[in-house]
Backbone as CSV, one residue per row, in Angstrom:
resi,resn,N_x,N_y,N_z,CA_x,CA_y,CA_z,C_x,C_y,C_z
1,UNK,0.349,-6.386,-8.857,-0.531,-6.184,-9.988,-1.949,-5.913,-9.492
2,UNK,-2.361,-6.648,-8.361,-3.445,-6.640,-7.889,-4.008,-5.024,-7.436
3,UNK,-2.685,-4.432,-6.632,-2.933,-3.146,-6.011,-3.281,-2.248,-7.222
4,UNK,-1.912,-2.451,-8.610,-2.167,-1.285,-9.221,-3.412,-1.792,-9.795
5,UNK,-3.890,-2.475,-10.618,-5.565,-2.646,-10.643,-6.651,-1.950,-9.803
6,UNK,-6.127,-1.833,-8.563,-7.145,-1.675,-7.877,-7.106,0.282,-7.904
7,UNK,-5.928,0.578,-7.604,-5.532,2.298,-7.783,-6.355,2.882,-9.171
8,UNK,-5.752,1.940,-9.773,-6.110,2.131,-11.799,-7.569,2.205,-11.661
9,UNK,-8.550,1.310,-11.137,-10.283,1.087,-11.381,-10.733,2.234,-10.549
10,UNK,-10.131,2.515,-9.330,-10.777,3.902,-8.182,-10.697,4.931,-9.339
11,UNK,-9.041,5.509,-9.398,-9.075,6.409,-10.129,-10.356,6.775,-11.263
12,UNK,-10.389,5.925,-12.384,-11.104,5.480,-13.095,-12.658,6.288,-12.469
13,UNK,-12.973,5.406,-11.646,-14.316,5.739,-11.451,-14.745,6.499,-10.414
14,UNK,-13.687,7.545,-10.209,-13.671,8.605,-9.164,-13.590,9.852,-10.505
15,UNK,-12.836,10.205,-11.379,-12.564,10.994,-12.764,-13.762,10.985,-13.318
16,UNK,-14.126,9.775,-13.889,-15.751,9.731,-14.583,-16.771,10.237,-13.377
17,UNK,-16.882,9.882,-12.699,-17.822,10.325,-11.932,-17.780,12.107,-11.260
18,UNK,-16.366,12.355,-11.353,-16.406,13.881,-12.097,-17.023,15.219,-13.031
19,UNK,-16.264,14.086,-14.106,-16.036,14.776,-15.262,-17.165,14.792,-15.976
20,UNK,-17.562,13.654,-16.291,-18.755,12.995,-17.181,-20.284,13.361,-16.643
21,UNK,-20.999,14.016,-17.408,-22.196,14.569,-16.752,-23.176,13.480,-17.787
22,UNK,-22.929,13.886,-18.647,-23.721,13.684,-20.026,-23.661,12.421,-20.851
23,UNK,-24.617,11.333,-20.552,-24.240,10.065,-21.270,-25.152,9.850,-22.340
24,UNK,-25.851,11.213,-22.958,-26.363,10.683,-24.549,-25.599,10.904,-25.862
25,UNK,-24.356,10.965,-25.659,-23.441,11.044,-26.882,-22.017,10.276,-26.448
26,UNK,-21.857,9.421,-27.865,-20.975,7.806,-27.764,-19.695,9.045,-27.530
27,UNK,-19.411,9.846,-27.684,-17.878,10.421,-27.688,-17.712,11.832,-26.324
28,UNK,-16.913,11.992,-25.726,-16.363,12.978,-24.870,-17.195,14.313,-25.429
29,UNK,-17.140,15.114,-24.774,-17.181,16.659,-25.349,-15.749,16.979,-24.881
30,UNK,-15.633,18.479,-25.701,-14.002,18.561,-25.378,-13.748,18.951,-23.846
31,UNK,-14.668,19.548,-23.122,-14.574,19.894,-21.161,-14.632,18.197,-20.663
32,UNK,-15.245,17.678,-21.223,-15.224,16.544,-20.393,-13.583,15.880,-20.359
33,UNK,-13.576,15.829,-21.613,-12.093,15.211,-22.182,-10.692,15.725,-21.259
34,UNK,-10.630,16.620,-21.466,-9.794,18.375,-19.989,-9.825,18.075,-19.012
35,UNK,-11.129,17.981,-18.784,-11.768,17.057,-17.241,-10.509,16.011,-16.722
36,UNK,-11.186,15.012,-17.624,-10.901,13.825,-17.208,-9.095,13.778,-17.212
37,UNK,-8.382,14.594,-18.114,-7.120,14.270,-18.071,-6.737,15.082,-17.256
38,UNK,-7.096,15.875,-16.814,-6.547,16.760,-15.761,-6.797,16.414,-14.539
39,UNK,-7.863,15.338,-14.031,-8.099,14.387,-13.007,-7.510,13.479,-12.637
40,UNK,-6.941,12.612,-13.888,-5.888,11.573,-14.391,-4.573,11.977,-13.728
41,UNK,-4.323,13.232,-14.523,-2.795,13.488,-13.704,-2.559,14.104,-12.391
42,UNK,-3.790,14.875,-11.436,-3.516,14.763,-10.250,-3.272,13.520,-10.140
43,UNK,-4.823,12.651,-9.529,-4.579,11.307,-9.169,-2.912,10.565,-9.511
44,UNK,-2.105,10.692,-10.252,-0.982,9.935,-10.804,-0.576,10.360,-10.130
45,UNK,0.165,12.121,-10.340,1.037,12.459,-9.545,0.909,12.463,-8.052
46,UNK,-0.490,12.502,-7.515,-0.377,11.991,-5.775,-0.499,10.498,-5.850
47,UNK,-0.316,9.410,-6.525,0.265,8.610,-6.136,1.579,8.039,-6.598
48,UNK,2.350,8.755,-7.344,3.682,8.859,-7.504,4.319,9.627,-6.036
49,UNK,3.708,10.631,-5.395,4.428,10.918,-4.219,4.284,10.429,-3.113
50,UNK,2.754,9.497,-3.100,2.923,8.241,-2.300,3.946,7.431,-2.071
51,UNK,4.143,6.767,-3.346,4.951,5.703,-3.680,6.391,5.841,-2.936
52,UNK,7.019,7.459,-3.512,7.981,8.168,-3.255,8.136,7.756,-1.516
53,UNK,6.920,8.382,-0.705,7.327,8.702,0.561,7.229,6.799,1.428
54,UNK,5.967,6.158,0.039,6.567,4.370,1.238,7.964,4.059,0.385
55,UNK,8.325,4.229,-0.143,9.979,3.993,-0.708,10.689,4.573,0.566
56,UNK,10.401,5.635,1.205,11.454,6.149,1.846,11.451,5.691,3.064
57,UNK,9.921,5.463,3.185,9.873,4.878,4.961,10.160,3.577,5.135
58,UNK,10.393,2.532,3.450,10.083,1.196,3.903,11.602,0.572,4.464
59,UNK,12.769,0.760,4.283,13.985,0.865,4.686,13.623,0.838,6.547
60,UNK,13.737,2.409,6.590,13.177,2.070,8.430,12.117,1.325,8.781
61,UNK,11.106,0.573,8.379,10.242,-0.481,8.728,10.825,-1.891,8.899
62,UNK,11.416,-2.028,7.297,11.848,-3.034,7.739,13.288,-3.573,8.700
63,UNK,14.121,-2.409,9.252,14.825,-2.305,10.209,14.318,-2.741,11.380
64,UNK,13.189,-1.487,11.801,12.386,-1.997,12.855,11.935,-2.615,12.831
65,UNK,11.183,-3.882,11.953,10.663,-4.957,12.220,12.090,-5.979,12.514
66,UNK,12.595,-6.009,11.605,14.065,-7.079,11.957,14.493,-6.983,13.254
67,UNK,14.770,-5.788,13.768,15.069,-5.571,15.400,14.007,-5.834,16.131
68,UNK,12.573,-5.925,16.220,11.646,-6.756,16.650,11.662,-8.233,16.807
69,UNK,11.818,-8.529,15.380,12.507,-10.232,15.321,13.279,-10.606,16.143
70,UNK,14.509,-9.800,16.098,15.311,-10.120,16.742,15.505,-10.293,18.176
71,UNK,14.514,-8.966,18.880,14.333,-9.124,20.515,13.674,-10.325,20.691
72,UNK,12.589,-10.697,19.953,11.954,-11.942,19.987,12.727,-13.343,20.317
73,UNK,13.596,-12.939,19.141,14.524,-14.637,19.002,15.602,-14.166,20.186
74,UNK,16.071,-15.467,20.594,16.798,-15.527,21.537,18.211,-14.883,20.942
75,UNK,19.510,-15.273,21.832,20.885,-14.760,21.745,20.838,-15.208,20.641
76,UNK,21.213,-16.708,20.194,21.323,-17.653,19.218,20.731,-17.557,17.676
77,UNK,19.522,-16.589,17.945,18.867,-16.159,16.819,17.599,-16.725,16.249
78,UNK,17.599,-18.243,17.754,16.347,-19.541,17.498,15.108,-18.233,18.373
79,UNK,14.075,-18.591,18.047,12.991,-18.395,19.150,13.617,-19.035,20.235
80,UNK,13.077,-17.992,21.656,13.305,-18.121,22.674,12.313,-19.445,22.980
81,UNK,12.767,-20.770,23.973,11.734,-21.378,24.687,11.268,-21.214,25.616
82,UNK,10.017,-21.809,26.630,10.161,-21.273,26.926,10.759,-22.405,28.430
83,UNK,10.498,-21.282,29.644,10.843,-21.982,30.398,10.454,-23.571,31.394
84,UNK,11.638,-24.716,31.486,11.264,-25.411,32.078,9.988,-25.412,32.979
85,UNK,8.581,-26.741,32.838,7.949,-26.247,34.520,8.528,-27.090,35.071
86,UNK,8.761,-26.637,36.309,9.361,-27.400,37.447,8.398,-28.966,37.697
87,UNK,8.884,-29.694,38.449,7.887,-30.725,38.333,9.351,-31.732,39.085
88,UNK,8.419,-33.032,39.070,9.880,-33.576,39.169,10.694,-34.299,38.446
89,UNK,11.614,-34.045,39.182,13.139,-34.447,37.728,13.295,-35.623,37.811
90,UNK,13.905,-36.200,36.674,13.969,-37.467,36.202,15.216,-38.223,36.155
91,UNK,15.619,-39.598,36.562,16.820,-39.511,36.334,17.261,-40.562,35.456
């Protein structure tokens, strides 16, 4: 929720800061209005093909991270320890 908030407010104030020239009248003119929705739906649709392409990569990430894990953890699947220090043994 946090992210799309944050996509939603850029957008937002990347479009207005466009579109919007003119702030002595409470309502749009109709170019501004065009403007702004035609700013709106780039912005959407490049981050709908964002979305699209981390959907596609996140599968192989999280593969490769799991096989990372995994070299990490020992045979057993525990974290590796590590090795004894020598010293002397006890009986």
């Amino acid at each position: 929720l946090r992210d799309f908030l944050l996509v939603y407010n850029r957008m937002t104030e990347l479009c207005f800061r466009h579109c919007v020239c003119n702030l002595n009248y409470r309502l749009l003119t109709g170019r501004e209005e065009s403007c702004l929705d035609s700013c709106a739906a780039r912005l959407v649709r490049a981050n709908h093909r964002l979305m699209g392409a981390y959907v596609g990569l996140m599968p192989a990430l999280l593969q490769r991270r799991a096989a990372e894990h995994g070299a990490l953890a020992g045979p057993s699947g525990l974290p590796a320890s590590p090795e004894p220090a020598s010293g002397p043994a006890e009986s």
